[in-house]
DRENDO-1510 file (C-alpha; in Angstrom, 1 decimal, always signed):
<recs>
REC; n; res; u; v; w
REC; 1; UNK; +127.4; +183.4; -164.6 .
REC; 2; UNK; +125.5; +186.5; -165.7 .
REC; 3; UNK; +125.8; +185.5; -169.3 .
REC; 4; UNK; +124.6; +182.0; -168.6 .
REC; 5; UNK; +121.5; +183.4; -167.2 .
REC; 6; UNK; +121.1; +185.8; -170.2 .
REC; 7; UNK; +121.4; +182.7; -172.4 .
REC; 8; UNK; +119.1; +180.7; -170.9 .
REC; 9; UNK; +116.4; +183.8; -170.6 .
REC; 10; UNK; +116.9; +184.4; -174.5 .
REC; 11; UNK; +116.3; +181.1; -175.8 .
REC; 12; UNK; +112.6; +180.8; -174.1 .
REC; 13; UNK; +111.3; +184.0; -175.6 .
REC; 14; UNK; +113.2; +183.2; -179.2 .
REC; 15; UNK; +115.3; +180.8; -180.4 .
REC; 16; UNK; +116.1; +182.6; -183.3 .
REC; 17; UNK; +119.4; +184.3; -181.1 .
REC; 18; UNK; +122.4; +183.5; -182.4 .
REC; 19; UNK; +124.9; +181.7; -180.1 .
REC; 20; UNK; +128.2; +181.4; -181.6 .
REC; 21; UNK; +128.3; +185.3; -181.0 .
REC; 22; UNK; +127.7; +185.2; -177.6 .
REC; 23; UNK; +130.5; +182.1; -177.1 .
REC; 24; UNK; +132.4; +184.6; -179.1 .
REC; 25; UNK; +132.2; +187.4; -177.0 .
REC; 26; UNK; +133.2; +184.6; -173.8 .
REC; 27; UNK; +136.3; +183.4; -175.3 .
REC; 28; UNK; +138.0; +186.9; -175.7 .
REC; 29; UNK; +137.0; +188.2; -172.4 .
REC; 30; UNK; +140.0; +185.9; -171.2 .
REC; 31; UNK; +142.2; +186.3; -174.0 .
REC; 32; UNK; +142.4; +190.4; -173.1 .
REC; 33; UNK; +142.7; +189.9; -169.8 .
REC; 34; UNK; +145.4; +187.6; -170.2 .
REC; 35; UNK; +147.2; +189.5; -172.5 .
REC; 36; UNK; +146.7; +192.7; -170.3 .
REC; 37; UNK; +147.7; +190.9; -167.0 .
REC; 38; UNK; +150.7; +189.1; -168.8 .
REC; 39; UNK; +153.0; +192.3; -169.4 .
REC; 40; UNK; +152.0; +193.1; -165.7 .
REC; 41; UNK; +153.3; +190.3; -164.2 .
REC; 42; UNK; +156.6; +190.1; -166.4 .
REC; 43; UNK; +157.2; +193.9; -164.9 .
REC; 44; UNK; +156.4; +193.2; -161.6 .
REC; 45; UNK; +159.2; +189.9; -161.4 .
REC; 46; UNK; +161.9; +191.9; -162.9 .
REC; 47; UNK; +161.2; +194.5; -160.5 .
REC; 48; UNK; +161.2; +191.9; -157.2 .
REC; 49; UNK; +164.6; +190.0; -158.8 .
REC; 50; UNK; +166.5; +193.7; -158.8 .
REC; 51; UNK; +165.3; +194.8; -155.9 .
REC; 52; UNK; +166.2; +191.3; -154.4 .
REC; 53; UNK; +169.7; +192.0; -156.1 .
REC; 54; UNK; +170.3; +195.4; -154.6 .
REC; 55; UNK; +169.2; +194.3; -151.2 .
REC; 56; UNK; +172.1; +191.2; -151.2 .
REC; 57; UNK; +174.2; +193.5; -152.3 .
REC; 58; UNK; +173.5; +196.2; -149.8 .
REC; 59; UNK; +173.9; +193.6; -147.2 .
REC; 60; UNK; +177.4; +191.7; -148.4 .
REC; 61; UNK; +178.7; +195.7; -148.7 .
REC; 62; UNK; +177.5; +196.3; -145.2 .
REC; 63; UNK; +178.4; +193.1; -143.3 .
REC; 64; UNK; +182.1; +193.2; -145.0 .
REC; 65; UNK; +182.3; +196.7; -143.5 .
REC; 66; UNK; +180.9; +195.8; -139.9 .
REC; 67; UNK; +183.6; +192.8; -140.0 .
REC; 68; UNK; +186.6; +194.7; -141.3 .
REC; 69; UNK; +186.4; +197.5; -138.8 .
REC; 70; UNK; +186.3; +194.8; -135.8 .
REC; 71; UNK; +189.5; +193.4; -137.6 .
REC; 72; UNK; +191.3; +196.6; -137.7 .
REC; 73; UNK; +190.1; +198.0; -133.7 .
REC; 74; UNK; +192.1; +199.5; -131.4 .
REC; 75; UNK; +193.7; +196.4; -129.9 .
REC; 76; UNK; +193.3; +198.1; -126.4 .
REC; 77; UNK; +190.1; +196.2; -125.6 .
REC; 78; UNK; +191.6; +193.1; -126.7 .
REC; 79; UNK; +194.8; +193.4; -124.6 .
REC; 80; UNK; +193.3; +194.6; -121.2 .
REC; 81; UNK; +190.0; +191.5; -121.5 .
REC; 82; UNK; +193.5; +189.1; -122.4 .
REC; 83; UNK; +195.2; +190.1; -119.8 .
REC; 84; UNK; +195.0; +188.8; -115.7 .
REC; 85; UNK; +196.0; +191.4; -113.3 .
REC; 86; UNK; +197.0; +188.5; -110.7 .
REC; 87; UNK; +199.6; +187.2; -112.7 .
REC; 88; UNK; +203.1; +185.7; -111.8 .
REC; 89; UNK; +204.5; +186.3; -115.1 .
REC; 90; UNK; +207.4; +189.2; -115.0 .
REC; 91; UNK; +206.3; +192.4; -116.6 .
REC; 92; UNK; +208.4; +192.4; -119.0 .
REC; 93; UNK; +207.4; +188.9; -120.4 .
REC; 94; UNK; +203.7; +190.6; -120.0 .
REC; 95; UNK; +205.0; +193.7; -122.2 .
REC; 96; UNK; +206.2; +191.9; -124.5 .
REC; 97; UNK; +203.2; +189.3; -125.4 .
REC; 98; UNK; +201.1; +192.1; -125.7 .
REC; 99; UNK; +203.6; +193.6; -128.4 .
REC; 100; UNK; +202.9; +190.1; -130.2 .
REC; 101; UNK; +199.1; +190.4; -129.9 .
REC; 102; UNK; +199.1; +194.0; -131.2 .
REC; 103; UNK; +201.2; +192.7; -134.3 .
REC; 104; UNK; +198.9; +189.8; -135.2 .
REC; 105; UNK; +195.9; +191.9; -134.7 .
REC; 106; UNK; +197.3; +194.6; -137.1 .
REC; 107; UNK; +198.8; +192.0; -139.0 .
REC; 108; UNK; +195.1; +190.8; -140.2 .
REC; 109; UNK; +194.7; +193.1; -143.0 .
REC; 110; UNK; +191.8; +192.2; -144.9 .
REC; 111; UNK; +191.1; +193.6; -148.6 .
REC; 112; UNK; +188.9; +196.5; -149.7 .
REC; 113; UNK; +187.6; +198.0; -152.5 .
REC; 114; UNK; +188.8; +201.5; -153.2 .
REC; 115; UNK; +185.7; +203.3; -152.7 .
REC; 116; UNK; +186.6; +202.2; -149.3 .
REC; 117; UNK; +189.6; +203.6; -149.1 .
REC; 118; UNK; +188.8; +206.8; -147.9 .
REC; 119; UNK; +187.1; +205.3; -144.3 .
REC; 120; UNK; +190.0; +202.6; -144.1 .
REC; 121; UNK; +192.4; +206.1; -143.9 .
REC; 122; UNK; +190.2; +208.2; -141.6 .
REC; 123; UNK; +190.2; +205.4; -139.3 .
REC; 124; UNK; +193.7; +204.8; -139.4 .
REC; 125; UNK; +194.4; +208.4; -138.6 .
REC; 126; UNK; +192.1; +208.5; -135.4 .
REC; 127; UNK; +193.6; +209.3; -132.0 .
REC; 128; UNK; +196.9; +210.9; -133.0 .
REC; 129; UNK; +197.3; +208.1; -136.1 .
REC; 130; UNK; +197.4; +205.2; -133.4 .
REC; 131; UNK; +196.5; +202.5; -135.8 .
REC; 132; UNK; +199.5; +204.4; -138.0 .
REC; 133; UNK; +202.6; +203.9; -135.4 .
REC; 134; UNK; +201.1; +200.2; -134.9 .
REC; 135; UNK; +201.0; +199.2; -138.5 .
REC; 136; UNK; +205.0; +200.5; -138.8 .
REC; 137; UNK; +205.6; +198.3; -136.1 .
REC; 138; UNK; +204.0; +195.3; -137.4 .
REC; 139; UNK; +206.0; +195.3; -140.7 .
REC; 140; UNK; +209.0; +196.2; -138.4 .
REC; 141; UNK; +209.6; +200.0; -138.3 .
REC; 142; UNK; +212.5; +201.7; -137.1 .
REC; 143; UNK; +214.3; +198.3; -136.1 .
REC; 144; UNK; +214.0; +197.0; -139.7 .
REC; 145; UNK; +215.8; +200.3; -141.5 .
REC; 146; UNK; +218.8; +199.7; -138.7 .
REC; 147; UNK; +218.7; +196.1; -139.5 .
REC; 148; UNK; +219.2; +197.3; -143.1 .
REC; 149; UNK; +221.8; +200.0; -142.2 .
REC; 150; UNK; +223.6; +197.7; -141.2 .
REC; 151; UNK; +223.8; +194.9; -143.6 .
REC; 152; UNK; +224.3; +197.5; -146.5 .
REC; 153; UNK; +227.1; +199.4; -144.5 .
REC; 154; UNK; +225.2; +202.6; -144.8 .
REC; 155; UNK; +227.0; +205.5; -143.0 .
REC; 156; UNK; +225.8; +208.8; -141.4 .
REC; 157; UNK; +229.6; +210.1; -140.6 .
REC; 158; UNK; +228.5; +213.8; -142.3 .
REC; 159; UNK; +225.5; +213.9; -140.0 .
REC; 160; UNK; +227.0; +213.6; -136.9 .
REC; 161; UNK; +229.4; +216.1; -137.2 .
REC; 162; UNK; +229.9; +218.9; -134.5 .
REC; 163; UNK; +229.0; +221.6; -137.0 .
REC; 164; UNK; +226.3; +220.0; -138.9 .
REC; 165; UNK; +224.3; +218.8; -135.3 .
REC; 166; UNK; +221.9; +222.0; -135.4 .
REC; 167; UNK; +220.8; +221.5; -139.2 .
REC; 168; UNK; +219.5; +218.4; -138.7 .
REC; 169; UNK; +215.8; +219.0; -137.2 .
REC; 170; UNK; +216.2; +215.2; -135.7 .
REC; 171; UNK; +219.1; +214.0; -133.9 .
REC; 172; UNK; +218.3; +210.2; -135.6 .
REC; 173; UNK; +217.4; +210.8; -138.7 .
REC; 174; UNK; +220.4; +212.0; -140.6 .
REC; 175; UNK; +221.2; +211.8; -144.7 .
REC; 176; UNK; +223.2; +208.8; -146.1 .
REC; 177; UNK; +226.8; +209.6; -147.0 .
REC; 178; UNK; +227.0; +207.5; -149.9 .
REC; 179; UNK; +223.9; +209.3; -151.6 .
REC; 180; UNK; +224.0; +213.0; -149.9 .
REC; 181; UNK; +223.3; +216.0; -151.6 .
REC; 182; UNK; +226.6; +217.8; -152.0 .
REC; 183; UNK; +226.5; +221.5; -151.9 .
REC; 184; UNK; +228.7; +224.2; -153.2 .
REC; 185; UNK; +231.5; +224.7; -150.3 .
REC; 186; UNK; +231.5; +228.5; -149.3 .
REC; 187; UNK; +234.9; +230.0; -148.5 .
REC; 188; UNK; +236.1; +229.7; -145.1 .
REC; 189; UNK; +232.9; +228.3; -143.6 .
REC; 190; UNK; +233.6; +224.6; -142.8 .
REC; 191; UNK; +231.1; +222.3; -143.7 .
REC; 192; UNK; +229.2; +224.4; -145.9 .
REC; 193; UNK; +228.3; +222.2; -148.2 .
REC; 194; UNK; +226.4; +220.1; -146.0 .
REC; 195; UNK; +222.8; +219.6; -145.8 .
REC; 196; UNK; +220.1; +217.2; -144.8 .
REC; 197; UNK; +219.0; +215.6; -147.7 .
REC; 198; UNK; +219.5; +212.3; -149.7 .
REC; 199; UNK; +218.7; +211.6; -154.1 .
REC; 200; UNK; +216.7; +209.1; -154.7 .
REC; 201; UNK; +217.2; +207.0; -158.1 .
REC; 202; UNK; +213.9; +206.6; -160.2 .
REC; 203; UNK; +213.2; +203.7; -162.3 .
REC; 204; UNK; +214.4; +205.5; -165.2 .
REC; 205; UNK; +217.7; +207.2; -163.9 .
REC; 206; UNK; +219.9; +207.4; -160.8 .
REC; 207; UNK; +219.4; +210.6; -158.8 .
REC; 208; UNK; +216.0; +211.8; -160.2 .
REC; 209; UNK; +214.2; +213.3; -157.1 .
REC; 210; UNK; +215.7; +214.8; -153.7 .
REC; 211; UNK; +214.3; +213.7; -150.4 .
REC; 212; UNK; +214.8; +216.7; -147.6 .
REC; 213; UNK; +214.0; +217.4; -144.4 .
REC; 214; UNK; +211.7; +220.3; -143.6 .
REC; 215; UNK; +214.3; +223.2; -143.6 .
REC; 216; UNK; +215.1; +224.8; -140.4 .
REC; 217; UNK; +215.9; +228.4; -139.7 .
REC; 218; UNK; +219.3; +227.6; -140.0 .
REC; 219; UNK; +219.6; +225.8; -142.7 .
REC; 220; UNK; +216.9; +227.6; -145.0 .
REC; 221; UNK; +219.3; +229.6; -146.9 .
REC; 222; UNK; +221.1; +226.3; -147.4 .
REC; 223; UNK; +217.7; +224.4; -148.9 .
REC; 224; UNK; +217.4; +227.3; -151.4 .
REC; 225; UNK; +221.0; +226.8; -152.6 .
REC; 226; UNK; +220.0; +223.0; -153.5 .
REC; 227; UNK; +217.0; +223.9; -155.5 .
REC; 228; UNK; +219.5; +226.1; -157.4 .
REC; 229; UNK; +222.0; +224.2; -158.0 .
REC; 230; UNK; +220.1; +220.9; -158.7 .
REC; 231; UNK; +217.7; +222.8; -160.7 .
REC; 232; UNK; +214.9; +221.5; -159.0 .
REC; 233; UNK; +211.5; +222.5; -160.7 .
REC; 234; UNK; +209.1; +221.0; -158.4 .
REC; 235; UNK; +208.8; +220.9; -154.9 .
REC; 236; UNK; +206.1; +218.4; -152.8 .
REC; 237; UNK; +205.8; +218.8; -149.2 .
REC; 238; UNK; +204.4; +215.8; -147.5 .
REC; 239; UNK; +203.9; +216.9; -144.0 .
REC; 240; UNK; +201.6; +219.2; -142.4 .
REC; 241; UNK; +202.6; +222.9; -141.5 .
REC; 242; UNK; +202.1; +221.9; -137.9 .
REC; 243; UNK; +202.8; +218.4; -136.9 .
REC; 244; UNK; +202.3; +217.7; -133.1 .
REC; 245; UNK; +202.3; +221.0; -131.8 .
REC; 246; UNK; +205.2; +221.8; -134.2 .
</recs>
């Protein structure tokens, strides 16, 4: 508009003004803007598409986390709102639908990534590792390794002996006889060469590792005599040093 009006005022005092220059100088006021404002506006999409990216992505991450940990809670809640306290159903009956819920709601594991590992761990370990004993219960436990014992034949007769009772640190869990580690008998000390402890084949050779109980004061002198003799370099403990006020 102002350059319309300078036009128009120019052309009454002298019509010797040029115009094309002025239309010149019209037509590239656009074309600089437009090729100023174009870069702009290419920068400022590719900035709104990742930020929309990172925000679906923040959510999906967030909303598979809320829903996972509401698959995997304590099934306590669940029980107690499930269950009427003016029932005619035996107890018994009641115990043992409630052991069926607590297996299907264990039993609906969901997959992670391993980033989320860490969290799925921690949580499992909460409240003495609750969610621990109830997971070895869904895929069976205790009852499935007697189940197996027994199929297979698998005897403890060494175990149970009257002189090897007190080096066993749990009266149930006592070392295969078919697979025991055999120690060097001592001289007039019967049962000597016993001790808690079972090999363990590899996928490369029978008898490549040695699974052992945590030795007892008894039976320590006895532990160190199987790393000697089996030449054991390496030794892993996988429990705590206190487990349980142990």
């Amino acid at each position: 508009m102002t350059i319309a009006t300078t036009f128009s005022a120019s052309t009454s005092e002298s019509t010797t003004t040029p115009t094309p220059r002025r239309t010149s100088s019209t037509s590239k006021v656009p074309e600089s803007t437009t090729s100023r404002t174009t870069p702009s506006k290419a920068i400022a999409g590719i900035v709104a598409i990742l930020f929309l990216c990172l925000f679906l992505r923040t959510s999906t991450s967030c909303y598979n986390r809320l829903h996972r940990s509401r698959s995997i809670e304590s099934p306590d809640a669940f029980e107690i709102a499930n269950v009427r306290t003016t029932s005619s159903v035996p107890f018994r009956t009641r115990l043992a639908s409630l052991s069926s819920i607590r297996r299907q709601v264990i039993c609906k594991s969901e997959p992670f990534s391993i980033m989320e590992f860490r969290d799925h761990v921690r949580h499992l370990h909460a409240d003495s590792d609750y969610l621990f004993s109830l997971e070895y219960e869904a895929v069976g436990g205790k009852k499935h390794l007697n189940d197996v014992d027994k199929k297979q034949d698998l005897t403890t007769h060494e175990g149970k002996k009257v002189n090897n009772k007190a080096k066993n640190r749990y009266a149930d869990i006592l070392p295969y006889d078919h697979s025991r580690v055999v120690l060097t008998e001592i001289d007039e000390q019967p049962d000597s060469e016993y001790i808690n402890a079972n090999y363990v084949d590899s996928y490369r050779k029978p008898r490549a590792y040695i699974a052992a109980q945590g030795p007892l004061p008894v039976g320590l002198v006895n532990f160190w005599r199987m790393v000697w003799e089996n030449d054991s370099r390496v030794i892993v403990m996988v429990t705590n040093l206190f487990e349980r006020m142990k």
